[in-house]
PQR file with spaces between the fields and no chain letter, atoms N, CA, C, O and H, PARSE charges and radii, in Angstrom:
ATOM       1  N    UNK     1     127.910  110.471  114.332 -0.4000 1.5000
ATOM       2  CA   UNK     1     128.258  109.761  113.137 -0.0000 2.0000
ATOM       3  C    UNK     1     126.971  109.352  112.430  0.5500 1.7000
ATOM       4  O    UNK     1     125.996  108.675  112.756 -0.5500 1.4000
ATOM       5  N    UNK     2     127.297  109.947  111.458 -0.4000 1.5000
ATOM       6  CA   UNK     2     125.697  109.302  110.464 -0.0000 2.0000
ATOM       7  C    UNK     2     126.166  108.223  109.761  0.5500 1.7000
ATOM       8  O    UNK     2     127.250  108.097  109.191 -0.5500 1.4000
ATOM       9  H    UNK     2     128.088  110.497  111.193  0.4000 1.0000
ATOM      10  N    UNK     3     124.637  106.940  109.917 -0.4000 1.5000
ATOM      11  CA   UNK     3     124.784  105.502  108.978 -0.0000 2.0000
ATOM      12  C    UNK     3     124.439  105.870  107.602  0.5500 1.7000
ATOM      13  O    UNK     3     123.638  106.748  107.282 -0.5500 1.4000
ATOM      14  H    UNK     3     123.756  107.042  110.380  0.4000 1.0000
ATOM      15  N    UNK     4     125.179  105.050  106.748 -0.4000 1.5000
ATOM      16  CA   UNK     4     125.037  104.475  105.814 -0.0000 2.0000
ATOM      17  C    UNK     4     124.104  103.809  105.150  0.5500 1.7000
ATOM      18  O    UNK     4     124.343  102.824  104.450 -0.5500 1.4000
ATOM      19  H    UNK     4     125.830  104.337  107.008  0.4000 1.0000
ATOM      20  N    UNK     5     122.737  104.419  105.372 -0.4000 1.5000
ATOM      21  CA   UNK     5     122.378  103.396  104.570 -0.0000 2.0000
ATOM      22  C    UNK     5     121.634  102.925  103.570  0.5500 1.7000
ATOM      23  O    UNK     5     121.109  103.899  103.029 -0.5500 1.4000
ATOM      24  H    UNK     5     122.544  105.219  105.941  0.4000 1.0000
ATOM      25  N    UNK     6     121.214  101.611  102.871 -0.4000 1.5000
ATOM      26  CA   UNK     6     121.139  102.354  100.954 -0.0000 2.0000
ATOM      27  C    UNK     6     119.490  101.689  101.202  0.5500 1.7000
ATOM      28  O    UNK     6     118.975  100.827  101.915 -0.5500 1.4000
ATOM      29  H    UNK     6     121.641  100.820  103.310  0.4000 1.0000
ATOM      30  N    UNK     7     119.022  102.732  100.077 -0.4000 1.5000
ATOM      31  CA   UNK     7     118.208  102.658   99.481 -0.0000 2.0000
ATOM      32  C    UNK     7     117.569  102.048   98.975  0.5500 1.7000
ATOM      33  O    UNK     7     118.101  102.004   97.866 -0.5500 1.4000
ATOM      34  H    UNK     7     119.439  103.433   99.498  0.4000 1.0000
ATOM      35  N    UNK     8     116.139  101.061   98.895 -0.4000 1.5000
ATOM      36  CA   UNK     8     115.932  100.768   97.630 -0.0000 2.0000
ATOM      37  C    UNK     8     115.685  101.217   96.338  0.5500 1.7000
ATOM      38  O    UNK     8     115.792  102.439   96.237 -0.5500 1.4000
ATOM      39  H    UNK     8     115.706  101.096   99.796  0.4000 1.0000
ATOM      40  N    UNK     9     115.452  100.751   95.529 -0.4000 1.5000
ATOM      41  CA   UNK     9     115.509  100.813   94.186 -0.0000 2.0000
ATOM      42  C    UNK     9     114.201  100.657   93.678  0.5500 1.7000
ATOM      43  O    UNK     9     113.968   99.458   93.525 -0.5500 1.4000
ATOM      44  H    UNK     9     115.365   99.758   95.611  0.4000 1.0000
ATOM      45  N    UNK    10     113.027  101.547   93.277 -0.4000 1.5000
ATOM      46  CA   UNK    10     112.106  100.610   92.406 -0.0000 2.0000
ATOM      47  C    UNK    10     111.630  101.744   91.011  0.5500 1.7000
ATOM      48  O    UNK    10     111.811  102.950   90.844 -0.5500 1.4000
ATOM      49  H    UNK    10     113.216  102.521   93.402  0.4000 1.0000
ATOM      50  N    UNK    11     111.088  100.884   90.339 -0.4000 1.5000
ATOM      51  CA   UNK    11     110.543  101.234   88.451 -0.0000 2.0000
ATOM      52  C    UNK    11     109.295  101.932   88.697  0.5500 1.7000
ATOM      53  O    UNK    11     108.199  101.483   89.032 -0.5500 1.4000
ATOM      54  H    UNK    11     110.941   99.904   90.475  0.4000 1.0000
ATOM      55  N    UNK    12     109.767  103.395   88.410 -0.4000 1.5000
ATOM      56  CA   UNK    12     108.589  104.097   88.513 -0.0000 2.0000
ATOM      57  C    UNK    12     108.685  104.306   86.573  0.5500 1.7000
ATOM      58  O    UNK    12     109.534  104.069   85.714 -0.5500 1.4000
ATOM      59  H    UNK    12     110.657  103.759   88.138  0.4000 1.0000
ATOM      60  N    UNK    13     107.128  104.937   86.601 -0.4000 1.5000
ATOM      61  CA   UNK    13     106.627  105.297   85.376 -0.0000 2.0000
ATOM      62  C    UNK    13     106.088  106.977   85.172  0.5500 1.7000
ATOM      63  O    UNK    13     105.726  107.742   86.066 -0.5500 1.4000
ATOM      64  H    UNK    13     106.438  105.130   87.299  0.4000 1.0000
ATOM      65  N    UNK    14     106.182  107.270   83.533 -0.4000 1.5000
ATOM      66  CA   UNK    14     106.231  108.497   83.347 -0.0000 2.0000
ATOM      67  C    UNK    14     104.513  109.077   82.756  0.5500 1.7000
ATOM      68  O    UNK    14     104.041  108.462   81.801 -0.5500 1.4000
ATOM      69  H    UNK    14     106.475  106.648   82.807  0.4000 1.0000
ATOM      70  N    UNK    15     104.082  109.681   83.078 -0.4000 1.5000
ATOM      71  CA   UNK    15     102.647  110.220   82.547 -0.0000 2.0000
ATOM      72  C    UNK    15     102.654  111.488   82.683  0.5500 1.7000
ATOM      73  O    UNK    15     102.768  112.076   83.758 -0.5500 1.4000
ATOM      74  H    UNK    15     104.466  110.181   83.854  0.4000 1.0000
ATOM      75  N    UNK    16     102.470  112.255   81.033 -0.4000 1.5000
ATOM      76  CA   UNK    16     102.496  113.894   81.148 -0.0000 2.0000
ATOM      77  C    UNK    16     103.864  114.312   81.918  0.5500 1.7000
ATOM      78  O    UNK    16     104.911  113.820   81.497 -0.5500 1.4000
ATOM      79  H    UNK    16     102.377  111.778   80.159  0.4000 1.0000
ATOM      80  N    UNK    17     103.904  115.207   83.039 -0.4000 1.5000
ATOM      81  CA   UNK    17     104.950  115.758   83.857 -0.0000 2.0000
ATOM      82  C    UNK    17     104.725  115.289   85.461  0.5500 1.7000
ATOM      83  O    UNK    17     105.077  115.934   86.449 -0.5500 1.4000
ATOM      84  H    UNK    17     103.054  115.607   83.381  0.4000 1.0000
ATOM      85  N    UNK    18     103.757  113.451   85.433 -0.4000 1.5000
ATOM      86  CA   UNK    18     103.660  113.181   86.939 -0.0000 2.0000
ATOM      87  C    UNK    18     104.975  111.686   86.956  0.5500 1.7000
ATOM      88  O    UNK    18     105.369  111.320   85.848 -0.5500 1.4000
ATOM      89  H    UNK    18     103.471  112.927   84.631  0.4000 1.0000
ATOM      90  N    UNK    19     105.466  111.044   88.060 -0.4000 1.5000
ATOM      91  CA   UNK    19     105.775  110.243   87.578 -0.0000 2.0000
ATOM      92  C    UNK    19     105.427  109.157   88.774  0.5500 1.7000
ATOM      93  O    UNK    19     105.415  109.435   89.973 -0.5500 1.4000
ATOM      94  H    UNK    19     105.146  111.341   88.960  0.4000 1.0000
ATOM      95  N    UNK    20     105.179  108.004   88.262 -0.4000 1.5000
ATOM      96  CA   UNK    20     104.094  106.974   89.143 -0.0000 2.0000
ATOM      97  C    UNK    20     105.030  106.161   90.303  0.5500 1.7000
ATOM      98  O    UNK    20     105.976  105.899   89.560 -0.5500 1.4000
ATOM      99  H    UNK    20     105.189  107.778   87.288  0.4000 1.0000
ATOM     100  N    UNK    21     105.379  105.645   91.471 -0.4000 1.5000
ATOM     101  CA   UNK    21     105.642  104.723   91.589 -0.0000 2.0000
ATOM     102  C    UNK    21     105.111  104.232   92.890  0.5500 1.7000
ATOM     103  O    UNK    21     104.578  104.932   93.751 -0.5500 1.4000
ATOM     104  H    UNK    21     104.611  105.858   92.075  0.4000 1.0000
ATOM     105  N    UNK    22     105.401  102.427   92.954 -0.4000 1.5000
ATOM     106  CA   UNK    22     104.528  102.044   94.200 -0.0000 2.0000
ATOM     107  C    UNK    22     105.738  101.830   95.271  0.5500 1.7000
ATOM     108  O    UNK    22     106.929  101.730   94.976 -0.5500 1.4000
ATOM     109  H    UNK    22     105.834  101.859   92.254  0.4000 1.0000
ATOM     110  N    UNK    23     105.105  101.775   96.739 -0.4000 1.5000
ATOM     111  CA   UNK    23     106.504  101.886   97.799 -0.0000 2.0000
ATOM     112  C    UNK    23     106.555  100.341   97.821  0.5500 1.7000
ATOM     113  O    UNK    23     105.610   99.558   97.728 -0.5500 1.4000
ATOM     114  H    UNK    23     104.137  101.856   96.979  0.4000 1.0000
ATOM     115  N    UNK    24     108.351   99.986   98.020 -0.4000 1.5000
ATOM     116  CA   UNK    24     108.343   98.470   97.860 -0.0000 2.0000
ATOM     117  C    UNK    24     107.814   97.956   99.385  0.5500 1.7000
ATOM     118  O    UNK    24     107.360   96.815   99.475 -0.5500 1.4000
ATOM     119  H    UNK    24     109.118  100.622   98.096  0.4000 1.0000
ATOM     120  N    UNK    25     107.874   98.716  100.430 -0.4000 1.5000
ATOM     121  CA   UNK    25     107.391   98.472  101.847 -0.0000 2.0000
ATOM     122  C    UNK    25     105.941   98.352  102.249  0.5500 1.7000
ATOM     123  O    UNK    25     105.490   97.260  102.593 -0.5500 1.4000
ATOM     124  H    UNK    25     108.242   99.642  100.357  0.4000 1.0000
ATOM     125  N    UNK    26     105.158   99.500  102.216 -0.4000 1.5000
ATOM     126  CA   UNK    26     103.825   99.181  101.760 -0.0000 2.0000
ATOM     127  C    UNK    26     102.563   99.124  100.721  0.5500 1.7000
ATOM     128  O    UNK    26     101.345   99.051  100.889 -0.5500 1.4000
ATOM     129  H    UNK    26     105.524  100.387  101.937  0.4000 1.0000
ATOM     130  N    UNK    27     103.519   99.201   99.421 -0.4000 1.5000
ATOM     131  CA   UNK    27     103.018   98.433   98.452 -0.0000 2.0000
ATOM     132  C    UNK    27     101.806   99.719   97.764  0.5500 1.7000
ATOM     133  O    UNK    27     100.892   99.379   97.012 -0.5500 1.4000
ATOM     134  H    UNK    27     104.508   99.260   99.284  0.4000 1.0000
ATOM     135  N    UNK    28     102.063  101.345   98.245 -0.4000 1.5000
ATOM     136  CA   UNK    28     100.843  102.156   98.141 -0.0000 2.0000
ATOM     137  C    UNK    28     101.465  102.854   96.792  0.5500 1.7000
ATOM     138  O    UNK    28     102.650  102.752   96.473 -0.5500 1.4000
ATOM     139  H    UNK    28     102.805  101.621   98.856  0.4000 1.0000
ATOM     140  N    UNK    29     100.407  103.628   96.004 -0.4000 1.5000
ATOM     141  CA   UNK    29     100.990  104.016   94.795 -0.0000 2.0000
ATOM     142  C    UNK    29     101.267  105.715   95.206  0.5500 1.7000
ATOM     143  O    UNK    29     100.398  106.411   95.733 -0.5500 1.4000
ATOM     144  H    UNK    29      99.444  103.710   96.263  0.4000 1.0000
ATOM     145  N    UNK    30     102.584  106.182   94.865 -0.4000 1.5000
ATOM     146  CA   UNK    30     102.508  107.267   95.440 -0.0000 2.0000
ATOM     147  C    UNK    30     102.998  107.708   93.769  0.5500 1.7000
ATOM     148  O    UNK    30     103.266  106.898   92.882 -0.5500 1.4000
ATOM     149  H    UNK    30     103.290  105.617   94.437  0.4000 1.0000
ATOM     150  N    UNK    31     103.024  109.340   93.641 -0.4000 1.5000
ATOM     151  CA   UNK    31     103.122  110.070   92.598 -0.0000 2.0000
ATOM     152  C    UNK    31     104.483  111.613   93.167  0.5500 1.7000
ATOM     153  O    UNK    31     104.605  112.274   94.198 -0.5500 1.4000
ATOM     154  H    UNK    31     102.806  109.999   94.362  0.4000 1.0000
ATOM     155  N    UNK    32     105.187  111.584   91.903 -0.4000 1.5000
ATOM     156  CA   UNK    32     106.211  112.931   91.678 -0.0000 2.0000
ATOM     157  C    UNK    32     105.659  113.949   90.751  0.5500 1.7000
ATOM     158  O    UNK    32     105.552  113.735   89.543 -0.5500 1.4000
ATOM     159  H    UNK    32     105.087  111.047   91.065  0.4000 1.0000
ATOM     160  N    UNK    33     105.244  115.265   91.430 -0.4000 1.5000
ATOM     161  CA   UNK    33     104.820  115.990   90.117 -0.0000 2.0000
ATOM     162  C    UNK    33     106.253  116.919   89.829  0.5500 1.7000
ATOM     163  O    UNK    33     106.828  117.303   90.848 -0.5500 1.4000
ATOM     164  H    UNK    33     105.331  115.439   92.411  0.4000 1.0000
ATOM     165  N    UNK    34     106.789  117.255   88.654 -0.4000 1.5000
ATOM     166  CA   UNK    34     107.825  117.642   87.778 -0.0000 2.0000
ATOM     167  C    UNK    34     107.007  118.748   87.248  0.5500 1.7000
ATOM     168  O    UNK    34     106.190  118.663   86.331 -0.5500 1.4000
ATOM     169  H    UNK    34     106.322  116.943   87.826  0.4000 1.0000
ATOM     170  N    UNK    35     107.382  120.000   88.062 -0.4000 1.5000
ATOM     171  CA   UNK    35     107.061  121.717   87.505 -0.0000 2.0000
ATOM     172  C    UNK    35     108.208  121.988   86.033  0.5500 1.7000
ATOM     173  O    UNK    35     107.932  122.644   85.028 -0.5500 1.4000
ATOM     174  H    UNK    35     108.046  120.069   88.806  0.4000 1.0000
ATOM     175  N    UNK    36     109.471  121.277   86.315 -0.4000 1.5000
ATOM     176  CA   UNK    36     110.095  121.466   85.525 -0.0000 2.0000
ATOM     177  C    UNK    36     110.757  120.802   84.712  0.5500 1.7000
ATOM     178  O    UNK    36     111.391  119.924   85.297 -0.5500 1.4000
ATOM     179  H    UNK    36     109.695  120.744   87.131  0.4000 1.0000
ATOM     180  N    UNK    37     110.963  120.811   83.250 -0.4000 1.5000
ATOM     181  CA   UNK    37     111.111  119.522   82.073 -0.0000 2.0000
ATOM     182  C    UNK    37     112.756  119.087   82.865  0.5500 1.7000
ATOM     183  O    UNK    37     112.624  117.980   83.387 -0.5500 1.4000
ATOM     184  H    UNK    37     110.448  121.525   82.775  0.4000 1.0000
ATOM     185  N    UNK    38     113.954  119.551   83.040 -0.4000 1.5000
ATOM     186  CA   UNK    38     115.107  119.212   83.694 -0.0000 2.0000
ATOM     187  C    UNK    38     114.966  118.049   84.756  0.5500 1.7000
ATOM     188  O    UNK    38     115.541  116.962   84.792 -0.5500 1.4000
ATOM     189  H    UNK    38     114.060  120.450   82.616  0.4000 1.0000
ATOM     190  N    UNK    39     114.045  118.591   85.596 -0.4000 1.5000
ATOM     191  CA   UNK    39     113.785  117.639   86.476 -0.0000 2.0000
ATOM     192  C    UNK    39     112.786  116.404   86.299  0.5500 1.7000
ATOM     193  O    UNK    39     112.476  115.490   87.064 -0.5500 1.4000
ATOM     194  H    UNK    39     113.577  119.475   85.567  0.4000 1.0000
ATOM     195  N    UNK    40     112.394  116.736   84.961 -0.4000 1.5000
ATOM     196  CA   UNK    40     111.620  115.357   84.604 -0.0000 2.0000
ATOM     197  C    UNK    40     111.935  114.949   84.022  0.5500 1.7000
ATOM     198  O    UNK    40     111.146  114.010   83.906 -0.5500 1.4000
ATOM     199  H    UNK    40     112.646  117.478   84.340  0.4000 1.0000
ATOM     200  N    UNK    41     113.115  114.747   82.909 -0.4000 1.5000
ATOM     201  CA   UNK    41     114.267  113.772   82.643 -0.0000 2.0000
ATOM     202  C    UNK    41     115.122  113.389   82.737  0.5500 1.7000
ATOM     203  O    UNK    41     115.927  112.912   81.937 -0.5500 1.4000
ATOM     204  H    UNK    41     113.755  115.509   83.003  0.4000 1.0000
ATOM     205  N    UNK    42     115.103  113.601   84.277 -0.4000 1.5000
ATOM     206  CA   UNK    42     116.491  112.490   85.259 -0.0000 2.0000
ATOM     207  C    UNK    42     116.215  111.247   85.122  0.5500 1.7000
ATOM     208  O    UNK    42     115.047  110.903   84.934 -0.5500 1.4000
ATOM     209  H    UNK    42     114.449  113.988   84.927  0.4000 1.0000
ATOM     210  N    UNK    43     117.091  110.464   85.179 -0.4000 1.5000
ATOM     211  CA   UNK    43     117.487  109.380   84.953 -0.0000 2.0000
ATOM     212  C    UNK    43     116.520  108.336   86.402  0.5500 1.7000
ATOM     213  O    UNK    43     115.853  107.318   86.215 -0.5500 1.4000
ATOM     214  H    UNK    43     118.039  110.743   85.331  0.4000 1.0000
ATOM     215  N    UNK    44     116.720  108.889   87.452 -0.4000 1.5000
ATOM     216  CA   UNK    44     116.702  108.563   88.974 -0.0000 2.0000
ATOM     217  C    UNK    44     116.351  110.138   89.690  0.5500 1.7000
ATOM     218  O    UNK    44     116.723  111.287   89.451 -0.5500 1.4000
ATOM     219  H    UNK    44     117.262  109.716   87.604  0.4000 1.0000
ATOM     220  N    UNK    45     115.165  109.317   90.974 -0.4000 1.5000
ATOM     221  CA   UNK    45     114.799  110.536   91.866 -0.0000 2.0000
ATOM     222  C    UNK    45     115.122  109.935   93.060  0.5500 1.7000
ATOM     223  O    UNK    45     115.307  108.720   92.994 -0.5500 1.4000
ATOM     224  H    UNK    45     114.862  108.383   91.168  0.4000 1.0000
ATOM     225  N    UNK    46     115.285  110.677   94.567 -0.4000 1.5000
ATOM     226  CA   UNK    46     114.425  110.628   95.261 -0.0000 2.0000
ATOM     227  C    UNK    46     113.009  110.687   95.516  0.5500 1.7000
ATOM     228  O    UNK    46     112.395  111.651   95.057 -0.5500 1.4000
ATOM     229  H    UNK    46     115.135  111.664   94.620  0.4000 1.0000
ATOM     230  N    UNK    47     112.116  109.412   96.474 -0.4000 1.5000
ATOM     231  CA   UNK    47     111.067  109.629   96.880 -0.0000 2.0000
ATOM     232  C    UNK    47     110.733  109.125   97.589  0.5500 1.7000
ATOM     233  O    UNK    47     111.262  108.073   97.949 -0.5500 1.4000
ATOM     234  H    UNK    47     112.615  108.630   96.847  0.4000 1.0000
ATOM     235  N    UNK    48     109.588  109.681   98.190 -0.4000 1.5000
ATOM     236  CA   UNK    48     109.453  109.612   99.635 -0.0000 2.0000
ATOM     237  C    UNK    48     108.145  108.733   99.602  0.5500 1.7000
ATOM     238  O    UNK    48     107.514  108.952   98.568 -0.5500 1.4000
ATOM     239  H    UNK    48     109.158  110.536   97.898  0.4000 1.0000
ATOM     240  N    UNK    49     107.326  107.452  100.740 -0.4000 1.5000
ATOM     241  CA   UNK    49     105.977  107.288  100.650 -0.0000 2.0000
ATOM     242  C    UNK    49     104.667  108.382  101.226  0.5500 1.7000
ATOM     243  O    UNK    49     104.850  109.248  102.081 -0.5500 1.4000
ATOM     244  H    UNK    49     107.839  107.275  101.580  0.4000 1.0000
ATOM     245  N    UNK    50     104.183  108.281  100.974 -0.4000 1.5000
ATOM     246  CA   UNK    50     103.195  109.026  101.536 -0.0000 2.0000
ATOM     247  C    UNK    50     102.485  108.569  103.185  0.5500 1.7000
ATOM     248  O    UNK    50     102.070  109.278  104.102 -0.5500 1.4000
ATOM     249  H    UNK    50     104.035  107.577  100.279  0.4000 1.0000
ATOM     250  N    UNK    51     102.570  107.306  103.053 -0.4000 1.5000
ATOM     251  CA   UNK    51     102.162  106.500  103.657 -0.0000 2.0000
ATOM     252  C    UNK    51     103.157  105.839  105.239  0.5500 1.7000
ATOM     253  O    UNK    51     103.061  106.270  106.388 -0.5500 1.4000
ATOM     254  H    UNK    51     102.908  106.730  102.309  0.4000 1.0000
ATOM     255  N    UNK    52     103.914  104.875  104.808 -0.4000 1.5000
ATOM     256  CA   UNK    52     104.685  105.011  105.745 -0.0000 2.0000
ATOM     257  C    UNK    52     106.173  105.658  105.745  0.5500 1.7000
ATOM     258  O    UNK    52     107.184  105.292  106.346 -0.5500 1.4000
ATOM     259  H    UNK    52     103.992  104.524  103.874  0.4000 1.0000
ATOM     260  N    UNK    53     105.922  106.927  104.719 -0.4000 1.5000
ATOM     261  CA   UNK    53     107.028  107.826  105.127 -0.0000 2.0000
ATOM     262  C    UNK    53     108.395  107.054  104.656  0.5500 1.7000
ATOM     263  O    UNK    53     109.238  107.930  104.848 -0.5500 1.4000
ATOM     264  H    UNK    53     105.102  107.225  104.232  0.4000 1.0000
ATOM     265  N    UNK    54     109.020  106.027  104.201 -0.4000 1.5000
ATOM     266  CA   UNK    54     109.952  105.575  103.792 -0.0000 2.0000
ATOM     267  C    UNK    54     110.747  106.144  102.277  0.5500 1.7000
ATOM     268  O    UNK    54     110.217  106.468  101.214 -0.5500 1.4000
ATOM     269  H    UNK    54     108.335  105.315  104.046  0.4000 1.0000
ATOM     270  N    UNK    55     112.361  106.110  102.707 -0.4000 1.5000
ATOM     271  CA   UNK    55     112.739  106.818  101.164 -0.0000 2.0000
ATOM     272  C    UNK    55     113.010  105.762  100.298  0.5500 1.7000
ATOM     273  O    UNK    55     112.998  104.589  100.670 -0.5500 1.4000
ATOM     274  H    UNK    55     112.792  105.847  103.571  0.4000 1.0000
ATOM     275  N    UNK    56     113.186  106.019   99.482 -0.4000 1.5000
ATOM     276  CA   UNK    56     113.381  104.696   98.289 -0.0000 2.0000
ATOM     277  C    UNK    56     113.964  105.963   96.846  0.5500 1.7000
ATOM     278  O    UNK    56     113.690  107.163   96.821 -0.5500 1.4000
ATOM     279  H    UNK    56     113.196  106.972   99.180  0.4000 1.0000
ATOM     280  N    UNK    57     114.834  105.155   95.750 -0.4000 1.5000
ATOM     281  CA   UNK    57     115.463  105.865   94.468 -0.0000 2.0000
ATOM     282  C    UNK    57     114.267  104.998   93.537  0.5500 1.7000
ATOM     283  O    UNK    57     113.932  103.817   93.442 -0.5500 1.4000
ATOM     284  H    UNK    57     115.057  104.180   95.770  0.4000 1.0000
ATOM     285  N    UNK    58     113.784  106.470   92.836 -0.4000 1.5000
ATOM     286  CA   UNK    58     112.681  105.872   91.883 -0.0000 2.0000
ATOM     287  C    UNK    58     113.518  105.806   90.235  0.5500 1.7000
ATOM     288  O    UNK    58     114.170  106.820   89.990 -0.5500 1.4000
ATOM     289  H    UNK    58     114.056  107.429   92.913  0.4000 1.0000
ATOM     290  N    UNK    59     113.527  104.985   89.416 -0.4000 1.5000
ATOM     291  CA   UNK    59     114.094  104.651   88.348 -0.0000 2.0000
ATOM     292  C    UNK    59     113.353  104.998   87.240  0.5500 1.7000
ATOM     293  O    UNK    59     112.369  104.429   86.767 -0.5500 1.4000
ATOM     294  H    UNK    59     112.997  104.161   89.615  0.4000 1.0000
ATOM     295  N    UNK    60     113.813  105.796   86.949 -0.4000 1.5000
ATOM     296  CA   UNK    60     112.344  106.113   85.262 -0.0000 2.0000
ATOM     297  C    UNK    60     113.427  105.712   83.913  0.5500 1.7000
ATOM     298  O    UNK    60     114.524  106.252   83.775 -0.5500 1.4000
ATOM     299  H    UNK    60     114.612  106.259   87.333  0.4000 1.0000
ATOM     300  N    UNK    61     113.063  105.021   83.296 -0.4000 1.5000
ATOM     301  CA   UNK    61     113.439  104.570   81.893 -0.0000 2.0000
ATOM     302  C    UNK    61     113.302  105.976   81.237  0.5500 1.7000
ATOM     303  O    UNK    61     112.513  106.869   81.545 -0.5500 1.4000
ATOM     304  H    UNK    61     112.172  104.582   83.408  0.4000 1.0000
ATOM     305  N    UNK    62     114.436  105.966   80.075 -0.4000 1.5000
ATOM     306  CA   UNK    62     114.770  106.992   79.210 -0.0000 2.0000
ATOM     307  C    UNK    62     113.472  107.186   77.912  0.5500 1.7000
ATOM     308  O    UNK    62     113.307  106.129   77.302 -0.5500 1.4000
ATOM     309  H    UNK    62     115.077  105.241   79.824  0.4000 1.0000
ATOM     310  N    UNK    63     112.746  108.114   77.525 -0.4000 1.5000
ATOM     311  CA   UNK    63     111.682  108.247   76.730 -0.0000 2.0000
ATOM     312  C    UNK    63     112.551  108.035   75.294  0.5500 1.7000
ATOM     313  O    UNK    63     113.647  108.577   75.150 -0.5500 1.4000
ATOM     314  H    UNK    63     112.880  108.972   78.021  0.4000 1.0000
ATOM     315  N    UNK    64     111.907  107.140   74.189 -0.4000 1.5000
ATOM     316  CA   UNK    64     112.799  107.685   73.096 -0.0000 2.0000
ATOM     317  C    UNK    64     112.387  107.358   72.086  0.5500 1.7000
ATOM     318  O    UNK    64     112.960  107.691   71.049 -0.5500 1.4000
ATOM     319  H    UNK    64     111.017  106.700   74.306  0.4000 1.0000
């Protein structure tokens, strides 16, 4: 049986086709690079830290 269980949530930011965010656990700045424009105006990603490896939903505000 697999758990349930959720995610945090944090406000990442958009630069060119990278997108920025810091892990809410250890606080390190990790980066999403976006090969493709579809996938760089989702709403919400998965991502992963670099650091201690934790997943978290990164939130990017709509460009407009």
């Amino acid at each position: 049986m697999m758990k349930n269980s959720e995610k945090p949530s944090v406000m990442g930011t958009r630069s060119g086709y990278v997108i920025r965010f810091t892990c809410p656990t250890c606080y390190k700045e990790n980066s999403i690079i976006c090969n493709m424009p579809k996938s760089y105006y989702k709403e919400s990603r998965d991502g992963t830290c670099a650091q201690c490896r934790k997943h978290c939903e990164v939130l990017t505000p709509g460009q407009y």
